[in-house]
PyMOL Python script that loads the backbone (N, CA, C, O; Angstrom):
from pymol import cmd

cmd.read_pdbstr("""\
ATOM      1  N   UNK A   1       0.842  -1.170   0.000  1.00  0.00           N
ATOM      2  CA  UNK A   1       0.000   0.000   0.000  1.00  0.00           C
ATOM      3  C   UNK A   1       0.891   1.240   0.000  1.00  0.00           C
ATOM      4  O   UNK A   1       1.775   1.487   0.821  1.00  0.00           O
ATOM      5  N   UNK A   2       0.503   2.024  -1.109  1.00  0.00           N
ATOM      6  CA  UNK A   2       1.576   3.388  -0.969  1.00  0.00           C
ATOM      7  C   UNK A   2       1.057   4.529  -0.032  1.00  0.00           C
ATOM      8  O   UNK A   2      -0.117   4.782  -0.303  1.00  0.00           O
ATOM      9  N   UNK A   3       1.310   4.922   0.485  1.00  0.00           N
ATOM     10  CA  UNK A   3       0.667   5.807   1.904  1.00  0.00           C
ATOM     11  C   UNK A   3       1.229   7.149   1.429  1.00  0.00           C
ATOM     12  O   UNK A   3       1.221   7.960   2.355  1.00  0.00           O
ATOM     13  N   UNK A   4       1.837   7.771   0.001  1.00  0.00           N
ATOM     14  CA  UNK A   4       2.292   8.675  -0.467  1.00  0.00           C
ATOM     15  C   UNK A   4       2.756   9.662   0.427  1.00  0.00           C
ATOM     16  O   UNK A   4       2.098  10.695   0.554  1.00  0.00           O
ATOM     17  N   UNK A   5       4.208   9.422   1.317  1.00  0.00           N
ATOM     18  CA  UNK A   5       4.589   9.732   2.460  1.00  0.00           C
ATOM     19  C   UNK A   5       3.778  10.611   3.571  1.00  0.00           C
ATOM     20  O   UNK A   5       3.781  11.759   4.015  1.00  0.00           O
ATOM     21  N   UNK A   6       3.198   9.585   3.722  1.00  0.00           N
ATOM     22  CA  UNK A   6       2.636  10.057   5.398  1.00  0.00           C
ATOM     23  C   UNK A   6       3.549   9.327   6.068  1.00  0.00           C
ATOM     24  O   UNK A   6       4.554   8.921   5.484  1.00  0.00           O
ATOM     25  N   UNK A   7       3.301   9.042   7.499  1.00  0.00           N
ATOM     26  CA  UNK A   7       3.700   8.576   8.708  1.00  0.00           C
ATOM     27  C   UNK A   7       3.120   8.870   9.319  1.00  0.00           C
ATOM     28  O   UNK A   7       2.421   9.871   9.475  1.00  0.00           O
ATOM     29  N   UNK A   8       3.433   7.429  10.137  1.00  0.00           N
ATOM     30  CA  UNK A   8       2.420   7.231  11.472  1.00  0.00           C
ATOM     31  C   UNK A   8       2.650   6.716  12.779  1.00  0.00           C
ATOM     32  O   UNK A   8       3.120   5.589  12.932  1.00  0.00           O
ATOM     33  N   UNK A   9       2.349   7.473  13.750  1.00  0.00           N
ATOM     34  CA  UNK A   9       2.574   7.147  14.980  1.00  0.00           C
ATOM     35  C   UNK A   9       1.150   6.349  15.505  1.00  0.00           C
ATOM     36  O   UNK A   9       0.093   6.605  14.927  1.00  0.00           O
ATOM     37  N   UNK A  10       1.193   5.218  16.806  1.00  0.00           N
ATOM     38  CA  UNK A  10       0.206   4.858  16.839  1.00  0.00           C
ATOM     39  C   UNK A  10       0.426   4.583  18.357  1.00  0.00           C
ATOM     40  O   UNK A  10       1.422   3.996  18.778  1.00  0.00           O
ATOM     41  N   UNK A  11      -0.670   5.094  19.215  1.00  0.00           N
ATOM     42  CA  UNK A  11      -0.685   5.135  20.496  1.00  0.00           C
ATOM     43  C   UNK A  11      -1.737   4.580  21.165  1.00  0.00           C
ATOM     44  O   UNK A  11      -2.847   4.797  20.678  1.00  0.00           O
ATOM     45  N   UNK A  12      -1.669   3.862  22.241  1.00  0.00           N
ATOM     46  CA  UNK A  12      -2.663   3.052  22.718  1.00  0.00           C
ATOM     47  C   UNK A  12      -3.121   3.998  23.961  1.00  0.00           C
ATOM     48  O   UNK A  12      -2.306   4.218  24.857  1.00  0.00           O
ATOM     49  N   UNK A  13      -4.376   4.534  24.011  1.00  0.00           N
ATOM     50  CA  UNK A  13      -5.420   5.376  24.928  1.00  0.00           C
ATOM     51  C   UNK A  13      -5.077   4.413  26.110  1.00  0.00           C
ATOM     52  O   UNK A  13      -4.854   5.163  27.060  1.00  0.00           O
ATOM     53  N   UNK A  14      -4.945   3.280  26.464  1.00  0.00           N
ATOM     54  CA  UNK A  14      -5.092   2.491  27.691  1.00  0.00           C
ATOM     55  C   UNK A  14      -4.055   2.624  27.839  1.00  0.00           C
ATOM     56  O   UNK A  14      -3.959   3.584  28.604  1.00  0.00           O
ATOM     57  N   UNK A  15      -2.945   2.210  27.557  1.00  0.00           N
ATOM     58  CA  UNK A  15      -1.572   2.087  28.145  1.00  0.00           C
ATOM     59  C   UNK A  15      -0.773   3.164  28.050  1.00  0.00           C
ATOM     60  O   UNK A  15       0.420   3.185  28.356  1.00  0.00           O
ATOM     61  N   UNK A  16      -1.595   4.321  27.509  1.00  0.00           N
ATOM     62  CA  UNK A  16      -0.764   5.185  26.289  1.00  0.00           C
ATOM     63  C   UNK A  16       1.084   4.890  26.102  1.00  0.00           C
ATOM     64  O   UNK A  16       2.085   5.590  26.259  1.00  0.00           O
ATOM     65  N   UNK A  17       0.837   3.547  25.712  1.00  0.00           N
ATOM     66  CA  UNK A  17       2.242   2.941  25.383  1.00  0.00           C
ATOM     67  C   UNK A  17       2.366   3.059  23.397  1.00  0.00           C
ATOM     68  O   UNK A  17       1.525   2.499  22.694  1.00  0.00           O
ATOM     69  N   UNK A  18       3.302   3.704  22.918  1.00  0.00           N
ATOM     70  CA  UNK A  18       3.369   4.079  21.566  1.00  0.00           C
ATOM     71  C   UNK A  18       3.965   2.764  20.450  1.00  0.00           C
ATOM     72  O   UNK A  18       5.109   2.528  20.060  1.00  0.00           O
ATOM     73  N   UNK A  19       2.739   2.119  20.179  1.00  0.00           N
ATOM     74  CA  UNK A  19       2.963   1.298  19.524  1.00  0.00           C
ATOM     75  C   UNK A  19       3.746   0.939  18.163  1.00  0.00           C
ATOM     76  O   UNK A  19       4.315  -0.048  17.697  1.00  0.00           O
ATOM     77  N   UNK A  20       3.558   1.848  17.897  1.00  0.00           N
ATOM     78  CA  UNK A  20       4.237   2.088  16.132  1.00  0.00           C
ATOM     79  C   UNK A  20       4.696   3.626  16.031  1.00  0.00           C
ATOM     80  O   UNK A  20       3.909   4.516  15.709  1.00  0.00           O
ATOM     81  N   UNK A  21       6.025   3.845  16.334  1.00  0.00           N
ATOM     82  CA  UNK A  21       6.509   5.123  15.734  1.00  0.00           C
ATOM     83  C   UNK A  21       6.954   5.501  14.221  1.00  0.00           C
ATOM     84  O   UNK A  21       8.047   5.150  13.776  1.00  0.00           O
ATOM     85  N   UNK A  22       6.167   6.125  13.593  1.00  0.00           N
ATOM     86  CA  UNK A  22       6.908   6.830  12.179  1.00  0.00           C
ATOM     87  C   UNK A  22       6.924   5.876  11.158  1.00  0.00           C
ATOM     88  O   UNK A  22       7.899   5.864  10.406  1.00  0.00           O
ATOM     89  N   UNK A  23       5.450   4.572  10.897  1.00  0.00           N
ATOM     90  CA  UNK A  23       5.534   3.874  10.194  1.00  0.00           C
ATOM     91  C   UNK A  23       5.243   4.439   8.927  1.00  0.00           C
ATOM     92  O   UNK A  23       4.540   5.415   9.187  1.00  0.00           O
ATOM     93  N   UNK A  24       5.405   4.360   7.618  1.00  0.00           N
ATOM     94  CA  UNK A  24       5.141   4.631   6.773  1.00  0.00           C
ATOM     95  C   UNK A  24       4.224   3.958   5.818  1.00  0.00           C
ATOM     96  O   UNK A  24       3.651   4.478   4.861  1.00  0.00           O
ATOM     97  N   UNK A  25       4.165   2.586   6.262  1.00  0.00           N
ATOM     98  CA  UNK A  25       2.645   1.901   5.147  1.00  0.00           C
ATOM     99  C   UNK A  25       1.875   0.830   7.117  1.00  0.00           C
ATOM    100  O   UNK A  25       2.243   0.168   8.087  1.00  0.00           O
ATOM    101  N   UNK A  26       0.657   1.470   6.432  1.00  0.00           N
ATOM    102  CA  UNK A  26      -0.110   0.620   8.041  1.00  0.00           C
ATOM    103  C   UNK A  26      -0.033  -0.586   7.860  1.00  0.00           C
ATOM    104  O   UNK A  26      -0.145  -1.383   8.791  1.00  0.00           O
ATOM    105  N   UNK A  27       0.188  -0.969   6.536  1.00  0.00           N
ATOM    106  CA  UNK A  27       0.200  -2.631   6.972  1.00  0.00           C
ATOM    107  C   UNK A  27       0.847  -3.201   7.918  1.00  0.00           C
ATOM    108  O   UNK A  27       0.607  -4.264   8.490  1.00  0.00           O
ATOM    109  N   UNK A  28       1.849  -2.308   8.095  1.00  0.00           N
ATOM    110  CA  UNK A  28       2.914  -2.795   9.219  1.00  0.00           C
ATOM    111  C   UNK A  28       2.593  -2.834  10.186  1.00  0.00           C
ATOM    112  O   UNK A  28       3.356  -3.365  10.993  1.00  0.00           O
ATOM    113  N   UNK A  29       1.103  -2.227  10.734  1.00  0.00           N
ATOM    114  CA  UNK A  29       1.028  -2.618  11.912  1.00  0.00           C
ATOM    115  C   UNK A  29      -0.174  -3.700  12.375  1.00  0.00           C
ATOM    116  O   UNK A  29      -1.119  -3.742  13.162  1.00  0.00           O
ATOM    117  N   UNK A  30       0.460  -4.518  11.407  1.00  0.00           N
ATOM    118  CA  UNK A  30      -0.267  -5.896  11.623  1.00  0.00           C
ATOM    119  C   UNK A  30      -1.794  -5.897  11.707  1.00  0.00           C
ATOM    120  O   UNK A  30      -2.411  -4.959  11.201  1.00  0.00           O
ATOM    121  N   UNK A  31      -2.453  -6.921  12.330  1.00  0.00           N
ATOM    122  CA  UNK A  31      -3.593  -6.999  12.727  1.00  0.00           C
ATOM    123  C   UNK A  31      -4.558  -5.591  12.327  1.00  0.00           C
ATOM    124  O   UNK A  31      -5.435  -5.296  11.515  1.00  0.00           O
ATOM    125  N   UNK A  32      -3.806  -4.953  13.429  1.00  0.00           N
ATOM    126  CA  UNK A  32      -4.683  -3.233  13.656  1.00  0.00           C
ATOM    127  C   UNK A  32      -5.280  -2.680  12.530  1.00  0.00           C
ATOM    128  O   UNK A  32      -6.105  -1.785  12.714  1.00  0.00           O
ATOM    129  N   UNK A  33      -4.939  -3.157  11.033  1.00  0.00           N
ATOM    130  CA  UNK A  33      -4.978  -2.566   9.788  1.00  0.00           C
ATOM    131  C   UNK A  33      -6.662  -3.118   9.598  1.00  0.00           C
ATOM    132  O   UNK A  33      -7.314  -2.513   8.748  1.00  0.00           O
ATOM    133  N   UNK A  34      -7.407  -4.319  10.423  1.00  0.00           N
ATOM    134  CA  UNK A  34      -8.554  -4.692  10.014  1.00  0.00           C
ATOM    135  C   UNK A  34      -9.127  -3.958  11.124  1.00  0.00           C
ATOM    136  O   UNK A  34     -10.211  -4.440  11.453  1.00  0.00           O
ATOM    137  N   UNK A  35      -8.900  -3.318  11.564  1.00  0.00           N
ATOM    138  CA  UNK A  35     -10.010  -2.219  12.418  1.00  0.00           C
ATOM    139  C   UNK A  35     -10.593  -1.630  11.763  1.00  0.00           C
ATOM    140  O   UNK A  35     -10.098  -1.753  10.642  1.00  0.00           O
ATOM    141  N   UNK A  36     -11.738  -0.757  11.726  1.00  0.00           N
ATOM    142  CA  UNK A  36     -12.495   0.128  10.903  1.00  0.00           C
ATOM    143  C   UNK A  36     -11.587   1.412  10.937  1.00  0.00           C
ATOM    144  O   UNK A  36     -11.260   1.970   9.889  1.00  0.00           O
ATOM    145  N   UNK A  37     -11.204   1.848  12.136  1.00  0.00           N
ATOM    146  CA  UNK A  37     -10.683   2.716  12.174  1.00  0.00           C
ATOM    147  C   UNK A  37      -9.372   2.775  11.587  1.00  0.00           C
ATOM    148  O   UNK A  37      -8.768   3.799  11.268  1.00  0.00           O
ATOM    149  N   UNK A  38      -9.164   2.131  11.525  1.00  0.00           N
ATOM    150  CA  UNK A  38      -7.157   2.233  10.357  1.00  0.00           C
ATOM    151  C   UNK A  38      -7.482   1.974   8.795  1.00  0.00           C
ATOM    152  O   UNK A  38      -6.766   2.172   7.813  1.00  0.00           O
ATOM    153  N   UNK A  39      -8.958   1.405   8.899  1.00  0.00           N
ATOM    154  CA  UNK A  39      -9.070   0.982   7.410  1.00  0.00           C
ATOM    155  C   UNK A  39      -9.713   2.340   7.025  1.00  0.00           C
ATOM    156  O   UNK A  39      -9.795   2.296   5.797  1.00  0.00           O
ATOM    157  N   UNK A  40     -10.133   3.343   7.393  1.00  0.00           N
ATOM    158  CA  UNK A  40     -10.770   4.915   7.726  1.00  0.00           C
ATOM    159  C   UNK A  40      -9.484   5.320   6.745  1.00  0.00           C
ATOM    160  O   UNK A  40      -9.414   5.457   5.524  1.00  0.00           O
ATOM    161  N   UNK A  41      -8.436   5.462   7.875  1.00  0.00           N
ATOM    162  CA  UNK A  41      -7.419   6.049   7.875  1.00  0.00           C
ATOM    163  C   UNK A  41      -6.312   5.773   6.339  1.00  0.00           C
ATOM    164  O   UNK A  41      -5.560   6.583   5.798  1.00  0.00           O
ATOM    165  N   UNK A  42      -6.590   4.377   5.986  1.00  0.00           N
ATOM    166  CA  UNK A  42      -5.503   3.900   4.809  1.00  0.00           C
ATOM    167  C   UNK A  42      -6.694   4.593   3.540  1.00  0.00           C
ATOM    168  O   UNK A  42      -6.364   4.959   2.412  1.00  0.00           O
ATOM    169  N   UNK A  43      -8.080   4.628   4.110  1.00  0.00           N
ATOM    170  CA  UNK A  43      -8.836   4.854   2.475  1.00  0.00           C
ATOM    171  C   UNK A  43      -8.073   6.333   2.497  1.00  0.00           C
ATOM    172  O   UNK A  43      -7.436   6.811   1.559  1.00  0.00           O
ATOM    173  N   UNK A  44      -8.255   6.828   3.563  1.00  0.00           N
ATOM    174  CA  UNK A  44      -8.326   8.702   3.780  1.00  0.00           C
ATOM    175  C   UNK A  44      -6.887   9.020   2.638  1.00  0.00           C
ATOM    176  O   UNK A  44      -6.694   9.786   1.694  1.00  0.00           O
ATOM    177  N   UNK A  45      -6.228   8.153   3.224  1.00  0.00           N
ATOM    178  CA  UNK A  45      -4.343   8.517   2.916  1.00  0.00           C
ATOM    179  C   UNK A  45      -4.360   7.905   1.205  1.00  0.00           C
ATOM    180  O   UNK A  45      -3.712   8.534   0.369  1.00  0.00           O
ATOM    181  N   UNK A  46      -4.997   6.888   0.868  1.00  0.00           N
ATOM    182  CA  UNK A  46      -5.421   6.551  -0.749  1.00  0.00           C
ATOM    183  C   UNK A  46      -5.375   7.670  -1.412  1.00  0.00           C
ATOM    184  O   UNK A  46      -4.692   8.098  -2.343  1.00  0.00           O
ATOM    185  N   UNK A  47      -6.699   8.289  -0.406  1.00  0.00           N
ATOM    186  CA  UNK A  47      -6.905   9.097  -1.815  1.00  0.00           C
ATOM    187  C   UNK A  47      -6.623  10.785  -1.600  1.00  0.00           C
ATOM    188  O   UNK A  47      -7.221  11.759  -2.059  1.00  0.00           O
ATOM    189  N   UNK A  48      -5.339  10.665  -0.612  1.00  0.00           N
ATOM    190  CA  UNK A  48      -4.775  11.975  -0.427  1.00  0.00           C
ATOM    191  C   UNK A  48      -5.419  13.126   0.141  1.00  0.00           C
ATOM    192  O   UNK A  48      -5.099  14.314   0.189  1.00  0.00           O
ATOM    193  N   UNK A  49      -6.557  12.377   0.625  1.00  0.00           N
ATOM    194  CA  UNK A  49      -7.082  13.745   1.940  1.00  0.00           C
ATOM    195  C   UNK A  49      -6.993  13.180   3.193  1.00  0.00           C
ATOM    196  O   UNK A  49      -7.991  12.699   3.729  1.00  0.00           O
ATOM    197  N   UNK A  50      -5.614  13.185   3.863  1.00  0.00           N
ATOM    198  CA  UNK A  50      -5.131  13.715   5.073  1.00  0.00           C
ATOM    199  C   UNK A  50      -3.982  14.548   4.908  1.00  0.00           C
ATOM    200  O   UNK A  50      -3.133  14.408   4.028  1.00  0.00           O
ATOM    201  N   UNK A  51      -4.003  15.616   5.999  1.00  0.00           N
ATOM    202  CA  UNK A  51      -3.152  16.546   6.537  1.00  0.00           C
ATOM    203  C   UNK A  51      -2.767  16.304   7.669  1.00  0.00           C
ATOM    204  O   UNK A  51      -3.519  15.832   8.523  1.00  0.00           O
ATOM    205  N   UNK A  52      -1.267  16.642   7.920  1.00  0.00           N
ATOM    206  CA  UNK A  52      -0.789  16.013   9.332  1.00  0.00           C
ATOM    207  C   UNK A  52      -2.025  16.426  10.280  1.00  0.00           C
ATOM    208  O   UNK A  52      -2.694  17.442  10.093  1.00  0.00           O
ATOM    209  N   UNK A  53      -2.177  15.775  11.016  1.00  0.00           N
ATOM    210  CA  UNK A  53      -3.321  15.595  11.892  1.00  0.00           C
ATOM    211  C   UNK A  53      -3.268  14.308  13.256  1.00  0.00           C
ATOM    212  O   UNK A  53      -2.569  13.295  13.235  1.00  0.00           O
ATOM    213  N   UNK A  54      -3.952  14.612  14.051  1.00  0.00           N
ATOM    214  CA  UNK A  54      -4.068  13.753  15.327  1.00  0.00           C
ATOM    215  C   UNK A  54      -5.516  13.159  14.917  1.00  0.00           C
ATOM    216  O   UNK A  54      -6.525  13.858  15.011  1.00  0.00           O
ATOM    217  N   UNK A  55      -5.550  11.902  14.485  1.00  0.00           N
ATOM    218  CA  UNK A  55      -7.306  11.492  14.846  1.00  0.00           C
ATOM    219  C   UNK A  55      -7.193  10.290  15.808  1.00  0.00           C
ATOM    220  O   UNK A  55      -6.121   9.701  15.950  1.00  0.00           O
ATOM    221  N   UNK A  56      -8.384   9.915  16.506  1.00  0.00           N
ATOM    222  CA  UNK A  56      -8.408   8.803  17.511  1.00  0.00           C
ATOM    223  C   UNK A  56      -9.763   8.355  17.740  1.00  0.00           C
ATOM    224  O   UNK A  56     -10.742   8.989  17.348  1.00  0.00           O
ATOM    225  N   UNK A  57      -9.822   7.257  18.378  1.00  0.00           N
ATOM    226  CA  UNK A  57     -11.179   6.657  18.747  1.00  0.00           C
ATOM    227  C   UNK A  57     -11.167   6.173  20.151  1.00  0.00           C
ATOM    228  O   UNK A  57     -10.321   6.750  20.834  1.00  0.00           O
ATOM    229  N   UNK A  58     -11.828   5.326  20.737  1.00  0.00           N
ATOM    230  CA  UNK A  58     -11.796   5.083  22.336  1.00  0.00           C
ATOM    231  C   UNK A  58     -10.889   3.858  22.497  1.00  0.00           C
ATOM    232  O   UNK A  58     -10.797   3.199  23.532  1.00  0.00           O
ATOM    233  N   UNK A  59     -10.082   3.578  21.100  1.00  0.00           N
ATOM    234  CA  UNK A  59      -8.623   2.593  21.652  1.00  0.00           C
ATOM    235  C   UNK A  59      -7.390   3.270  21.241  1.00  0.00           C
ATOM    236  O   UNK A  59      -6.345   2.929  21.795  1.00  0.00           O
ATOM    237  N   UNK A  60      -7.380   3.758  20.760  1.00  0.00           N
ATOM    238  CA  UNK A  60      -6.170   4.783  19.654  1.00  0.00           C
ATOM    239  C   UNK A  60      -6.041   5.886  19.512  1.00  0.00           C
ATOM    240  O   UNK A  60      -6.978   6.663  19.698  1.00  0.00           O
ATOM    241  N   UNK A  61      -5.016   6.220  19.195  1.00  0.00           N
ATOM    242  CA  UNK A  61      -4.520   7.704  18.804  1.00  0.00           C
ATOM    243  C   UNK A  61      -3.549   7.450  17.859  1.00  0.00           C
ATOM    244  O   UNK A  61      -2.640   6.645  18.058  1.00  0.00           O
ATOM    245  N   UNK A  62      -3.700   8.165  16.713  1.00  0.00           N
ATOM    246  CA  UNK A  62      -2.742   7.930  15.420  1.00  0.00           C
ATOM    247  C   UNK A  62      -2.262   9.386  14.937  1.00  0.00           C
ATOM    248  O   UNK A  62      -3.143  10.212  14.701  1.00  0.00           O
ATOM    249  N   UNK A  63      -1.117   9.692  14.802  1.00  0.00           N
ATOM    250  CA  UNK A  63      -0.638  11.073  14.900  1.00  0.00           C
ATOM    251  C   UNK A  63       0.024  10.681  13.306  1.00  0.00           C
ATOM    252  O   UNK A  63       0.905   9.832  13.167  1.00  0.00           O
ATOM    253  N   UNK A  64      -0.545  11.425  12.213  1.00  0.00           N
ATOM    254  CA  UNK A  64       0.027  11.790  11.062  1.00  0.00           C
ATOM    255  C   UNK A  64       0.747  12.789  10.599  1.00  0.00           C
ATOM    256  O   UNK A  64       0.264  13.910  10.762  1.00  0.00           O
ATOM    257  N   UNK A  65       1.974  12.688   9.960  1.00  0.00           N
ATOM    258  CA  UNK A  65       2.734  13.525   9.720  1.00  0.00           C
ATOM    259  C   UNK A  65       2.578  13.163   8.746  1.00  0.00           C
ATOM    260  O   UNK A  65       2.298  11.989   8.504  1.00  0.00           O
ATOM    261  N   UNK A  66       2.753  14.336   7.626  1.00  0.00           N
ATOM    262  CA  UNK A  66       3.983  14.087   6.162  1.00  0.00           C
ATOM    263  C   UNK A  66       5.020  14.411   5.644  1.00  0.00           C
ATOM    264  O   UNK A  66       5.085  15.629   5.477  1.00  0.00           O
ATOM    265  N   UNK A  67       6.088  13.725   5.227  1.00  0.00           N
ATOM    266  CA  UNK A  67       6.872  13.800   5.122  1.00  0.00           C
ATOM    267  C   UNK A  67       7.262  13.892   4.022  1.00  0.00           C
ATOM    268  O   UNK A  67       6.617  13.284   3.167  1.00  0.00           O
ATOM    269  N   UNK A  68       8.812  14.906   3.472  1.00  0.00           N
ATOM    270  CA  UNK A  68       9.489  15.080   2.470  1.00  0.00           C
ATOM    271  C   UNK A  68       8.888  16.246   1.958  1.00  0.00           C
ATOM    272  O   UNK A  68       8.929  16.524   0.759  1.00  0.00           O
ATOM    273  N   UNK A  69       8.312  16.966   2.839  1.00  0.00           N
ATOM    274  CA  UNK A  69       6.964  18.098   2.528  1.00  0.00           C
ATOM    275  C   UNK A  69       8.311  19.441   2.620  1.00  0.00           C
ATOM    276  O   UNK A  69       9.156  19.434   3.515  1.00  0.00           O
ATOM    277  N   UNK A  70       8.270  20.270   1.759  1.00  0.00           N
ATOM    278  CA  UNK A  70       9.090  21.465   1.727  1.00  0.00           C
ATOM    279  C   UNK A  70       8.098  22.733   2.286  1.00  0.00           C
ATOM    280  O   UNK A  70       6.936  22.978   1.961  1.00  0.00           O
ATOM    281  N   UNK A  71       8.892  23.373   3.146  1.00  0.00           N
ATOM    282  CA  UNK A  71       8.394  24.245   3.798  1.00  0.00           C
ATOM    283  C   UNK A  71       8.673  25.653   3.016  1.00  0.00           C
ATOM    284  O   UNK A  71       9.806  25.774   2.551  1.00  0.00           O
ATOM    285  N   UNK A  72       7.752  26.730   2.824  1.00  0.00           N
ATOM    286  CA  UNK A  72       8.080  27.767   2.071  1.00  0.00           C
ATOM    287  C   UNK A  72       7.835  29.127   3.050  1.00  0.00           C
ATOM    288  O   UNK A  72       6.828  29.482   3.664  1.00  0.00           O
ATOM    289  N   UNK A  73       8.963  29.640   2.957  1.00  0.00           N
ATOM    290  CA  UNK A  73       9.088  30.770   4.054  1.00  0.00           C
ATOM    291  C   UNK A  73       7.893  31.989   3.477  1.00  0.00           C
ATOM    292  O   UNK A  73       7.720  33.031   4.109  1.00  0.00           O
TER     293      UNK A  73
END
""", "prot")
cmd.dss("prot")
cmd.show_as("cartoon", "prot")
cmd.util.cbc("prot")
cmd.orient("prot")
């Protein structure tokens, strides 16, 4: 899956122990990818409407960045 450089952090609300730092395709994070909510997240990043952003639900927190992004003064 091409995730057209995003990244992703992935944080667990219960443990808030950070499961996946700075992955770049969700498949990588196993299992979690058949949640509704990551499968949300891989359509969103498909089809190029996300902006770094924090979204979450009542198990997760997924912190998106993108990367290779040039900043213009």
């Amino acid at each position: 899956m091409n995730d057209f450089n995003y990244k992703y952090t992935i944080i667990s609300k219960n443990s808030r122990e950070t499961l996946f730092a700075n992955i770049s395709d969700l498949n990588s994070a196993g299992s979690l990818i058949n949640d509704d909510f990551f499968e949300y997240i891989a359509t969103e990043a498909q089809m190029r409407r996300l902006g770094e952003c924090t979204l979450q639900n009542e198990d997760y927190i997924c912190i998106v960045k993108l990367s290779n992004v040039k900043s213009v003064a």
